[in-house]
Structures are given as C-alpha cells and as structure tokens.
C-alpha positions as CSV (number, residue, x, y, z in Angstrom):
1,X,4.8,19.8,-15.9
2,X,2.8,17.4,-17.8
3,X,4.9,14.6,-17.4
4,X,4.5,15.1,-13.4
5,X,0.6,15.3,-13.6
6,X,0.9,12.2,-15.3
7,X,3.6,10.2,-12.7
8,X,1.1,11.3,-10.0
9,X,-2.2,10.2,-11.8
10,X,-0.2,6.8,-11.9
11,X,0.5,6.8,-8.2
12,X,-3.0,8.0,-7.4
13,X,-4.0,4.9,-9.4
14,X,-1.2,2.5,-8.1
15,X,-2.5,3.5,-4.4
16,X,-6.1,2.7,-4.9
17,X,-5.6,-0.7,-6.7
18,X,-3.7,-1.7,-3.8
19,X,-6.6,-0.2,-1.9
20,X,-9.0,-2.3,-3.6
21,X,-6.7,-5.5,-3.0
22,X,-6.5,-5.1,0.8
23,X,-10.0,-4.7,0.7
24,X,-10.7,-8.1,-1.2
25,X,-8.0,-10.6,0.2
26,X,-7.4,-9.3,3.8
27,X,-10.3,-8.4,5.8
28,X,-8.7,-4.9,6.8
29,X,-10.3,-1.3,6.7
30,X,-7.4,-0.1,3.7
31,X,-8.1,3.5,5.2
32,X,-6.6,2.6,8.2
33,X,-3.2,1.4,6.3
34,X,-3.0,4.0,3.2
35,X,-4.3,7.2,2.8
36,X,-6.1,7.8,-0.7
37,X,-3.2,10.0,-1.6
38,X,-0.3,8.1,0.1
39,X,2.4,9.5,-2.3
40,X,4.8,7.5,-0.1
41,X,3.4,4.3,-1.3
42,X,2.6,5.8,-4.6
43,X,6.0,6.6,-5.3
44,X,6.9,3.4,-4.3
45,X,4.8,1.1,-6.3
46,X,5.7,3.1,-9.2
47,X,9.0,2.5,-8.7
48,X,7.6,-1.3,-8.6
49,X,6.3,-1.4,-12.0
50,X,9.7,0.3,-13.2
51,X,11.1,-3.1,-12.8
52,X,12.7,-2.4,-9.1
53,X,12.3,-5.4,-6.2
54,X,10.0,-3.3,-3.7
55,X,8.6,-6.2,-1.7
56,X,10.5,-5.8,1.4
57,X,9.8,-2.5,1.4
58,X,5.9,-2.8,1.2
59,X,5.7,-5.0,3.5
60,X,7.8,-3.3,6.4
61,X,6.3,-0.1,5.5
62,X,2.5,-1.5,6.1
63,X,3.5,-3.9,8.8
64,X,4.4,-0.8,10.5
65,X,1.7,1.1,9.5
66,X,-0.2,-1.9,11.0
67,X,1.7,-1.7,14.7
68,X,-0.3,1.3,15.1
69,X,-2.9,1.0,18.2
70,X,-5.9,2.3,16.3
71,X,-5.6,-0.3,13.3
72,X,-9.1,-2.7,14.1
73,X,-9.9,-6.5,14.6
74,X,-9.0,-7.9,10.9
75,X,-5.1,-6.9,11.7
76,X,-4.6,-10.8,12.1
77,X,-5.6,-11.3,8.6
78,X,-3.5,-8.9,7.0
79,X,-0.4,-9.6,9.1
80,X,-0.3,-13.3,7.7
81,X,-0.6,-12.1,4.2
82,X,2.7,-9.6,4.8
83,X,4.2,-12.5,6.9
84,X,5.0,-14.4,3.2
85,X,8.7,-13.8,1.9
C-alpha cells in the first residue's frame, strides 16, 4: 500500500511540473489541457522517467486534448511546441 501512495505522489508531482512548464514556455491555460490529478498523464510520465520513449504519446494525447472547442486563444503557441518530432 505504501509503495502505491508513493507511485501516485510521483505522478501528482510529474503532472504539476508539466503544469508548470506549459505555463512558462507556451502561453496556454495548463487547466485547460491537464487536470491537477490527470493519473492518465501521470502514469504516463512515470513510465517516462522509467526509461520508456513516451514522446509520441504526449504529444498526441495533448494535441487532442487541445482539438477540444473550449481550449482559448494561446492554442497556436502550444500547437507549435507539440508540432517538434
């Protein structure tokens, strides 16, 4: 039980450093992309760290995430950052 608290902490924190980076570098509202407890993209970005190639992955899941018709004005921004192979 431990050891899950633990793997969750470490997504909670994987998710809000990403956050924290679409909120520096891409002029886009991150709580329209993630949710603070987006265990999807936690789990994800953990698996990152563990050495996996997640990239792709990311990318297509925000770039849909970003298709969405409520995401705001600064969607140009972010869609040439997750444009880069």
């Amino acid at each position: 039980m431990a050891a899950q608290g633990f793997f969750e902490g470490n997504e909670r924190t994987a998710v809000i450093v990403v956050r924290w980076f679409i909120r520096q570098n891409m002029n886009v509202d991150p709580d329209e992309l993630i949710k603070l407890d987006d265990q999807e993209l936690g789990a994800l970005l953990m698996r990152t760290t563990g050495g996996d190639r997640n990239e792709a992955a990311i990318r297509a899941m925000l770039r849909e995430r970003m298709s969405a018709p409520c995401i705001g004005a600064g969607i140009s921004s972010a869609r040439s950052h997750l444009a880069r192979p």
